[in-house]
Each structure stands twice: as structure tokens, then as C-alpha cells.
PyMOL Python script that loads the backbone (N, CA, C, O; Angstrom):
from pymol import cmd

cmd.read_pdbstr("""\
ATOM      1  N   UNK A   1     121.631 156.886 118.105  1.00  0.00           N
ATOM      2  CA  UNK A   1     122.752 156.223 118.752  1.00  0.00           C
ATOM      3  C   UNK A   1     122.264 154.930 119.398  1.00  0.00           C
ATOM      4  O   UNK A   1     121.096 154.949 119.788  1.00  0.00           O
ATOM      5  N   UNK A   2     123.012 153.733 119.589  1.00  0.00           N
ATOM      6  CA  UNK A   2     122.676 152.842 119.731  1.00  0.00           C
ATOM      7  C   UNK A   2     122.616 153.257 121.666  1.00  0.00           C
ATOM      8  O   UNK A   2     123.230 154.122 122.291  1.00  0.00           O
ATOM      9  N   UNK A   3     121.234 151.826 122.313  1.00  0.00           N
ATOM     10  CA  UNK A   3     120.983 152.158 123.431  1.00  0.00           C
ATOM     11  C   UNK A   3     122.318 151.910 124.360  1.00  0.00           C
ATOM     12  O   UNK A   3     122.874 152.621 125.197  1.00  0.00           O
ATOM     13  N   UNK A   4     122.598 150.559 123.837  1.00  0.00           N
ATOM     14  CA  UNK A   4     123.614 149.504 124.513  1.00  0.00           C
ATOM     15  C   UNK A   4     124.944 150.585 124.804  1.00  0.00           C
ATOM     16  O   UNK A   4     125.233 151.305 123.848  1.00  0.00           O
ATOM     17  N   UNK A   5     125.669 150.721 125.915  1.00  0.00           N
ATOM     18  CA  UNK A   5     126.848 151.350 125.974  1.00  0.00           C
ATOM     19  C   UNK A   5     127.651 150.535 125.257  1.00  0.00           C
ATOM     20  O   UNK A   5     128.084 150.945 124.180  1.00  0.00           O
ATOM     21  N   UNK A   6     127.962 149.341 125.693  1.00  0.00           N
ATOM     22  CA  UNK A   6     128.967 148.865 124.705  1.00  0.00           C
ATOM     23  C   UNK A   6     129.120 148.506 123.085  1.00  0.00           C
ATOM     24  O   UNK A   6     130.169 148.196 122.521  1.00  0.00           O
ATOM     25  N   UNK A   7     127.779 148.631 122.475  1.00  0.00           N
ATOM     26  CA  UNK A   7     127.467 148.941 121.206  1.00  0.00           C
ATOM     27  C   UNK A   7     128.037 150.308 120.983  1.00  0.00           C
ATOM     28  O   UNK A   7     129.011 150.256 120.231  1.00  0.00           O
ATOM     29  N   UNK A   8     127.751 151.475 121.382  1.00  0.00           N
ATOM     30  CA  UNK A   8     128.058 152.363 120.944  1.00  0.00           C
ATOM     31  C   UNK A   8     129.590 152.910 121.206  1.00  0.00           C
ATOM     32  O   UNK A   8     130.268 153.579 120.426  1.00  0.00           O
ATOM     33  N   UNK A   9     129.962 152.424 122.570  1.00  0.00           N
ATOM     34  CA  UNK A   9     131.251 152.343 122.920  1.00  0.00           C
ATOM     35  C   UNK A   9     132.195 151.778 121.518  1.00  0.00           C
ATOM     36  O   UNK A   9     133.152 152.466 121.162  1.00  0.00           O
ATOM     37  N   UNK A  10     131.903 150.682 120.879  1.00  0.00           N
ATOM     38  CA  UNK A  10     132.386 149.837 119.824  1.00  0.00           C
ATOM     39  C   UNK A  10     132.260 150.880 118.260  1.00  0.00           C
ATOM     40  O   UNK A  10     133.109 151.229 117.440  1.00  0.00           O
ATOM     41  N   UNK A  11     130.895 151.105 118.369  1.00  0.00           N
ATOM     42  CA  UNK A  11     130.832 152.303 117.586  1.00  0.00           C
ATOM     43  C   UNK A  11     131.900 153.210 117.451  1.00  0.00           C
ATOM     44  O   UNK A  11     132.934 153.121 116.789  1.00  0.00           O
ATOM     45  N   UNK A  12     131.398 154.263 118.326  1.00  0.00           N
ATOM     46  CA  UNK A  12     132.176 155.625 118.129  1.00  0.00           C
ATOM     47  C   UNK A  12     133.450 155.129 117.986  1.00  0.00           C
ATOM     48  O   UNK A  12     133.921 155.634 116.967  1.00  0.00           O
ATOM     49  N   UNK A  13     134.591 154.055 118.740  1.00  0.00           N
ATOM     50  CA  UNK A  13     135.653 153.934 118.507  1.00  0.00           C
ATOM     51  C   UNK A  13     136.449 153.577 117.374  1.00  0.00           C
ATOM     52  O   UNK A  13     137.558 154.001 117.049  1.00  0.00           O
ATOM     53  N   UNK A  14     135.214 152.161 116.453  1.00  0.00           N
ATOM     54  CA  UNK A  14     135.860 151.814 115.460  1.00  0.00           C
ATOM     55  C   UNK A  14     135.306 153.630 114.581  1.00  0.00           C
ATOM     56  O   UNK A  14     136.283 153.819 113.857  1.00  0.00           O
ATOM     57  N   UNK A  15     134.583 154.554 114.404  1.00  0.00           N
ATOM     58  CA  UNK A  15     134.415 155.542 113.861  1.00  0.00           C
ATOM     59  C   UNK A  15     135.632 156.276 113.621  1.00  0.00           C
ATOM     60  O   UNK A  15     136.367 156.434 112.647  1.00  0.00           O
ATOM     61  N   UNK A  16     135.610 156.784 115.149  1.00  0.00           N
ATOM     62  CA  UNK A  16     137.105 157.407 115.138  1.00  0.00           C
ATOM     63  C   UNK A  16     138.500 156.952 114.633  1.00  0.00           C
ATOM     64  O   UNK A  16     139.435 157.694 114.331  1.00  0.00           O
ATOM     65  N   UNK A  17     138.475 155.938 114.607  1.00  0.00           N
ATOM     66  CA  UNK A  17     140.128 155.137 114.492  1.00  0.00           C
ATOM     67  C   UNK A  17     139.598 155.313 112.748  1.00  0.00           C
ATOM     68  O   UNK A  17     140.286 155.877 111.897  1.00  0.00           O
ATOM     69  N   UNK A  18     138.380 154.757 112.517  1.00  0.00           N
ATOM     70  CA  UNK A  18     138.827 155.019 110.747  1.00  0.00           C
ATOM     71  C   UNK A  18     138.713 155.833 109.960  1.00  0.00           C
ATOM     72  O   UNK A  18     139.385 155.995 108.941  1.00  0.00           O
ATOM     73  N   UNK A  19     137.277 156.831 110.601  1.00  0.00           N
ATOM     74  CA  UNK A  19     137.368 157.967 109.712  1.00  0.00           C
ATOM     75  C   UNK A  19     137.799 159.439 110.260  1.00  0.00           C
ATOM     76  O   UNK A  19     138.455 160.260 109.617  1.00  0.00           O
ATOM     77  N   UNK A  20     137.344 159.587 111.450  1.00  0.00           N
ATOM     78  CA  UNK A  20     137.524 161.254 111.754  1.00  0.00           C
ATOM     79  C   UNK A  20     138.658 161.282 112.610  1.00  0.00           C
ATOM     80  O   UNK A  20     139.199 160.275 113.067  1.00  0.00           O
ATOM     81  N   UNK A  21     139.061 162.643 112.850  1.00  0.00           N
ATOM     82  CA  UNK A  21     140.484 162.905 113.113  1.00  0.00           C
ATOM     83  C   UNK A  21     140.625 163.290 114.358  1.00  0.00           C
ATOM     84  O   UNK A  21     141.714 163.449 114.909  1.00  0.00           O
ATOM     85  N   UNK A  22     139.284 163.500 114.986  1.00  0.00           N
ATOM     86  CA  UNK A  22     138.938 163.735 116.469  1.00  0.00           C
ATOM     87  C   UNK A  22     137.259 163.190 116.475  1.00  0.00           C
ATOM     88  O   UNK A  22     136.533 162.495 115.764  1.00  0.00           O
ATOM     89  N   UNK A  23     137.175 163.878 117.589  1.00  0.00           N
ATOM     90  CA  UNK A  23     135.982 163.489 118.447  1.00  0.00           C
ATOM     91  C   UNK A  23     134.734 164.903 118.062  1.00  0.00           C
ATOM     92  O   UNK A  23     133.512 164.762 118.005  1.00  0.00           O
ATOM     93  N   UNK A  24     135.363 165.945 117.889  1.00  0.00           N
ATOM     94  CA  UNK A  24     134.323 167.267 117.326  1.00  0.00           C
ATOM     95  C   UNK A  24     133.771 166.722 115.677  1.00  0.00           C
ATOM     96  O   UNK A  24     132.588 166.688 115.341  1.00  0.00           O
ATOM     97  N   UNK A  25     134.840 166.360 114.875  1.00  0.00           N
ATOM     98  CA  UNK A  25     135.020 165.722 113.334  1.00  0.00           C
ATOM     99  C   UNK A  25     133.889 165.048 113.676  1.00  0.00           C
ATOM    100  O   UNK A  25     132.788 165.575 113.521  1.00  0.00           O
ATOM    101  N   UNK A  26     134.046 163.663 114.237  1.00  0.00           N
ATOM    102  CA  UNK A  26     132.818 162.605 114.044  1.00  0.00           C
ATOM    103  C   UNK A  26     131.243 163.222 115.015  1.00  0.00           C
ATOM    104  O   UNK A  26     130.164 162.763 114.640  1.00  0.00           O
ATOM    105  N   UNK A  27     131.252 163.859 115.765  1.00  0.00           N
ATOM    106  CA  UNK A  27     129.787 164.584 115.986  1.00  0.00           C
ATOM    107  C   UNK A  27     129.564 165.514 115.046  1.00  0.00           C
ATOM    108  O   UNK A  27     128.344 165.643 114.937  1.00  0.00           O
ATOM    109  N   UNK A  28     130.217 166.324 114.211  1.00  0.00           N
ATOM    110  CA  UNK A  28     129.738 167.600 113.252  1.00  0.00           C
ATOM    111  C   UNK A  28     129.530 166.505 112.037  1.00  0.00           C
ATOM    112  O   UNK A  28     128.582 166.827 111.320  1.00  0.00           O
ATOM    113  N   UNK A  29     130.049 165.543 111.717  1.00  0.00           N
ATOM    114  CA  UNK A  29     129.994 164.180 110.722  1.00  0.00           C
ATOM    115  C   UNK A  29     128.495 163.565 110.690  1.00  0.00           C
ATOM    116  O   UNK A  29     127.619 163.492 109.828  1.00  0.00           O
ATOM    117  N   UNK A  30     128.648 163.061 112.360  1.00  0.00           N
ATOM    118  CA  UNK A  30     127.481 161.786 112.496  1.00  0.00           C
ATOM    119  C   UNK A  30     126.684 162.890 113.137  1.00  0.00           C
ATOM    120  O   UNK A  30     126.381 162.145 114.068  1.00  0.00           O
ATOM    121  N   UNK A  31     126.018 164.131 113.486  1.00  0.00           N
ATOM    122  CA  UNK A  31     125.129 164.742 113.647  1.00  0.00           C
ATOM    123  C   UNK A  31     124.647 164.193 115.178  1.00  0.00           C
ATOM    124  O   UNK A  31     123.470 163.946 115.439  1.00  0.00           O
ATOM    125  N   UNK A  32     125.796 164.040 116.172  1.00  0.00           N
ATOM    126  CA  UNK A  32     125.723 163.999 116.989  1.00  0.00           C
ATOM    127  C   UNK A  32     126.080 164.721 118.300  1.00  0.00           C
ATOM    128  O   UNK A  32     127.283 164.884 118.503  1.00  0.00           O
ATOM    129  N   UNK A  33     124.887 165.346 119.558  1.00  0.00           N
ATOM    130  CA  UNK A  33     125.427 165.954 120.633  1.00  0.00           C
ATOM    131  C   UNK A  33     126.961 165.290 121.271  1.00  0.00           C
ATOM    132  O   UNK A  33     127.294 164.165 121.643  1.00  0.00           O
ATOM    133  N   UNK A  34     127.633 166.556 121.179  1.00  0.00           N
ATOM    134  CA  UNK A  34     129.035 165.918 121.820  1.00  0.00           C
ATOM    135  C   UNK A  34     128.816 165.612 123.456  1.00  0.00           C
ATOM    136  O   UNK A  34     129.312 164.592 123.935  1.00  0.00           O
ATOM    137  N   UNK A  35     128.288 166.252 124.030  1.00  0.00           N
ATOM    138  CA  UNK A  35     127.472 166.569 125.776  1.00  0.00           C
ATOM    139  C   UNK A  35     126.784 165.379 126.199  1.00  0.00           C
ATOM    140  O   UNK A  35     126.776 164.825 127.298  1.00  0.00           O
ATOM    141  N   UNK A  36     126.138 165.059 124.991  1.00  0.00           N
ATOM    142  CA  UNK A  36     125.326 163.882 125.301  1.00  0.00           C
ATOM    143  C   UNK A  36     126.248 162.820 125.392  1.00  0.00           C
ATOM    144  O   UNK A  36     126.535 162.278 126.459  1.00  0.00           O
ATOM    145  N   UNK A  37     126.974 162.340 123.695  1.00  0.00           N
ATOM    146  CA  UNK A  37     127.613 161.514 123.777  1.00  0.00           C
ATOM    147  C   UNK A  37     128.941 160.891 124.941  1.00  0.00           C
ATOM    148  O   UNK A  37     129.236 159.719 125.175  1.00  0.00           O
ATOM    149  N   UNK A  38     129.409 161.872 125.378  1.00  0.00           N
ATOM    150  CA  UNK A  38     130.345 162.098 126.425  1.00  0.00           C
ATOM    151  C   UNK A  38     129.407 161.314 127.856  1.00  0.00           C
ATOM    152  O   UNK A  38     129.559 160.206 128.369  1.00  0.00           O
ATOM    153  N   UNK A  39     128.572 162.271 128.131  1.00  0.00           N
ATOM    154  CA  UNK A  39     128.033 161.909 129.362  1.00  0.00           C
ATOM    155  C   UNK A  39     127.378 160.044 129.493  1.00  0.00           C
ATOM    156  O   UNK A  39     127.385 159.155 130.344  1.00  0.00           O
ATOM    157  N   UNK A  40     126.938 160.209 128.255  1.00  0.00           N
ATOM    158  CA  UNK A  40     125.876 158.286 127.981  1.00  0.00           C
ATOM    159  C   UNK A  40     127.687 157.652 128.483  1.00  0.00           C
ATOM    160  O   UNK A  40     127.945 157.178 129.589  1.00  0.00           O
ATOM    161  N   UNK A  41     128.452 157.783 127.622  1.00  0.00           N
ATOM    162  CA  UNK A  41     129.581 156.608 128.003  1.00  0.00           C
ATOM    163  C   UNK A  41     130.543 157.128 129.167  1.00  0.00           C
ATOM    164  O   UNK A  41     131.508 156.409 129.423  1.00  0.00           O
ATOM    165  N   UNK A  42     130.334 158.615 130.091  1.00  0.00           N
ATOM    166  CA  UNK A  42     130.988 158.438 131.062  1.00  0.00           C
ATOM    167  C   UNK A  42     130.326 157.767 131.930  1.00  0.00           C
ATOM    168  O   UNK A  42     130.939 157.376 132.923  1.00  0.00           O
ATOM    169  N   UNK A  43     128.731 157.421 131.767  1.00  0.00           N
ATOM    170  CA  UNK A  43     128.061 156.729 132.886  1.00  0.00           C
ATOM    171  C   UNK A  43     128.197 155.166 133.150  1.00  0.00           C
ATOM    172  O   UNK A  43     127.588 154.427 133.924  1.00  0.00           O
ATOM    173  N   UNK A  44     129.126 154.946 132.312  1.00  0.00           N
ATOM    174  CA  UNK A  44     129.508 153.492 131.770  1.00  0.00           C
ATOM    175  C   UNK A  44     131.437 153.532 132.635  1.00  0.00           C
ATOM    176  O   UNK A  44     131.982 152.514 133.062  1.00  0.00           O
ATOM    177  N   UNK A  45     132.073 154.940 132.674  1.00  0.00           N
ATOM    178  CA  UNK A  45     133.395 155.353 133.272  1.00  0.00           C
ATOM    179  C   UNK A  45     134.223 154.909 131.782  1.00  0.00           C
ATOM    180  O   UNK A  45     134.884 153.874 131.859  1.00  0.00           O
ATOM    181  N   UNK A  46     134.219 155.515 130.666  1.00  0.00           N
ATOM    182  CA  UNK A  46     134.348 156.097 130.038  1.00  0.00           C
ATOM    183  C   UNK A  46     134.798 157.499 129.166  1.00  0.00           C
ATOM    184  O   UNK A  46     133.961 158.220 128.622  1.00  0.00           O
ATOM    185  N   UNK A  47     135.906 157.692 129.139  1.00  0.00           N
ATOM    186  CA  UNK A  47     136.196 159.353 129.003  1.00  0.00           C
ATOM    187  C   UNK A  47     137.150 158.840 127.797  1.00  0.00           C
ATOM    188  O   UNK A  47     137.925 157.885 127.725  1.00  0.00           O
ATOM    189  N   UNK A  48     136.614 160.332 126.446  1.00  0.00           N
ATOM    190  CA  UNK A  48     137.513 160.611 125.207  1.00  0.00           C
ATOM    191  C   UNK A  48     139.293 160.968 125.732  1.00  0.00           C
ATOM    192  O   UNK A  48     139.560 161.503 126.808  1.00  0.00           O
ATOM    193  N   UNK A  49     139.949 160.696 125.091  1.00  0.00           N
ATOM    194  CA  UNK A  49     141.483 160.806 125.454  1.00  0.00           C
ATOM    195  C   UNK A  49     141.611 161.069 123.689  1.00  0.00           C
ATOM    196  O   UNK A  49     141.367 160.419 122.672  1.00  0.00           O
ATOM    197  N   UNK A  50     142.219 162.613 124.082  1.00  0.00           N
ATOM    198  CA  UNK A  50     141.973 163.138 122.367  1.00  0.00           C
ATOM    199  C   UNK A  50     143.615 162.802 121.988  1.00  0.00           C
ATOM    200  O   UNK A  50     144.155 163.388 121.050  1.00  0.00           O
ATOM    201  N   UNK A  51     144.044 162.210 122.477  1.00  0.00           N
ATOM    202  CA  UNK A  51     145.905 161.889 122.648  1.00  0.00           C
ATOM    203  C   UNK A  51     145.929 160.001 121.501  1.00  0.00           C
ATOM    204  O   UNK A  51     146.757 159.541 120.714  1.00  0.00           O
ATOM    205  N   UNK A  52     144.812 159.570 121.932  1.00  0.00           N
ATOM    206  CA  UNK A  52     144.546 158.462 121.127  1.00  0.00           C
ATOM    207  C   UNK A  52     143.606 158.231 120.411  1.00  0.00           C
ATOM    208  O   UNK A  52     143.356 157.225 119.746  1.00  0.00           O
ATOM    209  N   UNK A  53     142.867 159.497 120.575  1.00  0.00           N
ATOM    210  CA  UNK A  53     141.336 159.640 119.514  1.00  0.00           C
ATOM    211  C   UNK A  53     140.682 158.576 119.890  1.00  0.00           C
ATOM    212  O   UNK A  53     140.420 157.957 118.859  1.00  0.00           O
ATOM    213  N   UNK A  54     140.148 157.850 121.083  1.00  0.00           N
ATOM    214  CA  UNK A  54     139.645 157.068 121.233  1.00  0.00           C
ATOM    215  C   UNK A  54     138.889 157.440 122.870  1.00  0.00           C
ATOM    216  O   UNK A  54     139.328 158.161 123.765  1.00  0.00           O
ATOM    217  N   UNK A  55     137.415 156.511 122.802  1.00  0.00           N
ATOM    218  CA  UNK A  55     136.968 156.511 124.368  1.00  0.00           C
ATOM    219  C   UNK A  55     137.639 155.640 125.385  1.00  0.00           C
ATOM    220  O   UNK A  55     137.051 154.559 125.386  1.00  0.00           O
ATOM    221  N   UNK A  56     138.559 155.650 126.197  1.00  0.00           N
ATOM    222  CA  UNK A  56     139.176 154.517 127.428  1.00  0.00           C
ATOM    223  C   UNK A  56     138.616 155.146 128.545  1.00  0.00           C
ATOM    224  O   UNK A  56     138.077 156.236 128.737  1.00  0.00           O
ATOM    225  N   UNK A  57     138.979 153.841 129.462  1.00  0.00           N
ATOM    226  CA  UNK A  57     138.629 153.760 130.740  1.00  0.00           C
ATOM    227  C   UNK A  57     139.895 153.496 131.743  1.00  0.00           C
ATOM    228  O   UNK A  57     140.866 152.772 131.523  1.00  0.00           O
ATOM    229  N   UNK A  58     139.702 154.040 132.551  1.00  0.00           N
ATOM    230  CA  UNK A  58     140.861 154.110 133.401  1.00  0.00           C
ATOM    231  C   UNK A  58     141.011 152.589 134.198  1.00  0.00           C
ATOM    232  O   UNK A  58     141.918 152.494 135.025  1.00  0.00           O
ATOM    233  N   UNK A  59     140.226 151.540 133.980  1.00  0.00           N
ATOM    234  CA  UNK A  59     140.095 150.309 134.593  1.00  0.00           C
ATOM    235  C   UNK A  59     141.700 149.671 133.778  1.00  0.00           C
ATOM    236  O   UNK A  59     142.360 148.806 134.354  1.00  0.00           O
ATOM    237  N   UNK A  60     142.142 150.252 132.415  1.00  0.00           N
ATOM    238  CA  UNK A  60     143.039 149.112 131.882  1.00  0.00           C
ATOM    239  C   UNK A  60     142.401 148.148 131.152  1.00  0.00           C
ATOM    240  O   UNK A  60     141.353 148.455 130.583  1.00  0.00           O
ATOM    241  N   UNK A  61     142.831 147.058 131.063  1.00  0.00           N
ATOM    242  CA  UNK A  61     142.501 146.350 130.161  1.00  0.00           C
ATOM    243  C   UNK A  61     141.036 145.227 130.953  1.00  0.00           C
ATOM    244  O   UNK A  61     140.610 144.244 130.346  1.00  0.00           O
ATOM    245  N   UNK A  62     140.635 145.542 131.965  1.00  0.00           N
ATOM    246  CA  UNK A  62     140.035 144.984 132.757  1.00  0.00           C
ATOM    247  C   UNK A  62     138.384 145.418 132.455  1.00  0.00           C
ATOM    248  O   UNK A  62     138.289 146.645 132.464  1.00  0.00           O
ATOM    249  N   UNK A  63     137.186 144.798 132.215  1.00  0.00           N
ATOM    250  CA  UNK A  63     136.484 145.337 131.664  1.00  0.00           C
ATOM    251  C   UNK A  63     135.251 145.869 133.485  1.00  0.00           C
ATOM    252  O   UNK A  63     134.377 146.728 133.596  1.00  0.00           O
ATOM    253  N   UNK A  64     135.608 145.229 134.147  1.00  0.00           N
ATOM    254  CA  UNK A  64     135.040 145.509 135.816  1.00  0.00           C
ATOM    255  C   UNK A  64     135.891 146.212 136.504  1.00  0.00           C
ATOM    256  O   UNK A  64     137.040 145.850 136.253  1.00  0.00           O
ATOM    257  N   UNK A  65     135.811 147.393 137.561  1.00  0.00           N
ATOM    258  CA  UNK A  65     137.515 147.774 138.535  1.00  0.00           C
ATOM    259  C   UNK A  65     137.299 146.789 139.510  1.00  0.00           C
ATOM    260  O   UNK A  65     138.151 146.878 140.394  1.00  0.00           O
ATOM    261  N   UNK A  66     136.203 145.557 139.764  1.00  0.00           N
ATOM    262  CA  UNK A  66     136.713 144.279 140.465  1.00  0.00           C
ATOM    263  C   UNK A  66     137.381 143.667 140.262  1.00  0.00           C
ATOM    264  O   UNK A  66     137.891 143.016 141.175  1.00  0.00           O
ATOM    265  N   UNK A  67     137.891 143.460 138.589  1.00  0.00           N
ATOM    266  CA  UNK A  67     138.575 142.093 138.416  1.00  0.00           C
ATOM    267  C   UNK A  67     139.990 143.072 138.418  1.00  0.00           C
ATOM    268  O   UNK A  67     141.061 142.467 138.457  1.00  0.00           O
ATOM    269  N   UNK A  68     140.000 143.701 138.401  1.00  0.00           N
ATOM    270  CA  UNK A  68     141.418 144.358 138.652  1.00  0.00           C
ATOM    271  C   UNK A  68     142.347 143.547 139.790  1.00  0.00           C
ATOM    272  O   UNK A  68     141.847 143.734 140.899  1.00  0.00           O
ATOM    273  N   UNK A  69     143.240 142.919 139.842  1.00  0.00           N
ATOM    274  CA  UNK A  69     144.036 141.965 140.701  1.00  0.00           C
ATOM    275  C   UNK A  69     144.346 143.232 142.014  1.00  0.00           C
ATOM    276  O   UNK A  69     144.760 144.271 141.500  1.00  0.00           O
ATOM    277  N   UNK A  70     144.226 143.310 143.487  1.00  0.00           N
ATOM    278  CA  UNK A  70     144.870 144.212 144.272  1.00  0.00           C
ATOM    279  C   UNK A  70     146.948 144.082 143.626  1.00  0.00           C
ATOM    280  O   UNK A  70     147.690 143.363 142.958  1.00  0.00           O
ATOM    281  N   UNK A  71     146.953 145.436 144.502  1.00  0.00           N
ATOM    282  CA  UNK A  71     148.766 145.788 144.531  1.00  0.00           C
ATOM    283  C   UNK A  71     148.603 145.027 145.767  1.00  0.00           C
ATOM    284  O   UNK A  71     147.547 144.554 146.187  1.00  0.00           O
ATOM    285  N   UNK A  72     150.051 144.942 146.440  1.00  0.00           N
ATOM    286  CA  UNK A  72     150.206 144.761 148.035  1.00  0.00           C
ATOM    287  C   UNK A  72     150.107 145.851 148.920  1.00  0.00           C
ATOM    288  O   UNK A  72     149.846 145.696 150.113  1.00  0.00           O
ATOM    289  N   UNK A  73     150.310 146.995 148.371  1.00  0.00           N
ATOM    290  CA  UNK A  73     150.244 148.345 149.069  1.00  0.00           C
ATOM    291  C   UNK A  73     148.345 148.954 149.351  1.00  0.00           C
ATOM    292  O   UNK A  73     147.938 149.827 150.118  1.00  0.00           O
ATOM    293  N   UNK A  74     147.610 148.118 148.443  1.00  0.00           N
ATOM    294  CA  UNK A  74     146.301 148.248 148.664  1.00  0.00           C
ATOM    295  C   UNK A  74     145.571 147.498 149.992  1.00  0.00           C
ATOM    296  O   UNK A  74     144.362 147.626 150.185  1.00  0.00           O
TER     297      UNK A  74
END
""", "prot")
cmd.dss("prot")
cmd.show_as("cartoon", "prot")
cmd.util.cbc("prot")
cmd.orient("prot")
């Protein structure tokens, strides 16, 4: 697996979106720990959402939760 989170982040996603049908599919596929893989890109805040077959982050489209603009209620 590549070292870079966002290499592999880029990875597994374009993986999933083209070939496997989940996230178990492409580790029993690519001969990869699911435990591992999970944990390397939650340390990045990162979590599988098996609803879009893809890894997101709860930041949105924002790639820092700094650049996130405040609400007024914050």
C-alpha cells in the first residue's frame, strides 16, 4: 500500500468506484488487511461510508477542519 495517505486515499477510492462493490470485495481482491487499511486513513480522519462505497471525511469538501468557514452560532 502506498505510504502517502493521500495516495492511497486516491487509490482505494478510484478502486472502489470502479471495480469492487464494497470495501470487504476490494481487500479479499487487493489482498489487503481491512483493520489496517481502515485505521492508516482514519489517522488521516477518514472513515469508509459503505452507503457511497467510498472513504469521506466529515470535514466536507474542505481538505483542513481549519479552513472550514465558522457558523455564527459557533
Amino acid at each position: 500500500m502506498p505510504k502517502d495517505p493521500n495516495i492511497l486515499l486516491s487509490y482505494v477510492n478510484m478502486k472502489l468506484r470502479d471495480f469492487y462493490k464494497d470495501l470487504d470485495a476490494f481487500c479479499a481482491a487487493e489482498c489487503v488487511d481491512r483493520d489496517e487499511l481502515e485505521e492508516r486513513l482514519g489517522d488521516v480522519n477518514y472513515d469508509y461510508d459503505p452507503d457511497t462505497n467510498q472513504f469521506t471525511t466529515s470535514w466536507g469538501d474542505y481538505a483542513f477542519p481549519n479552513e472550514r468557514p465558522k457558523y455564527p452560532w459557533e
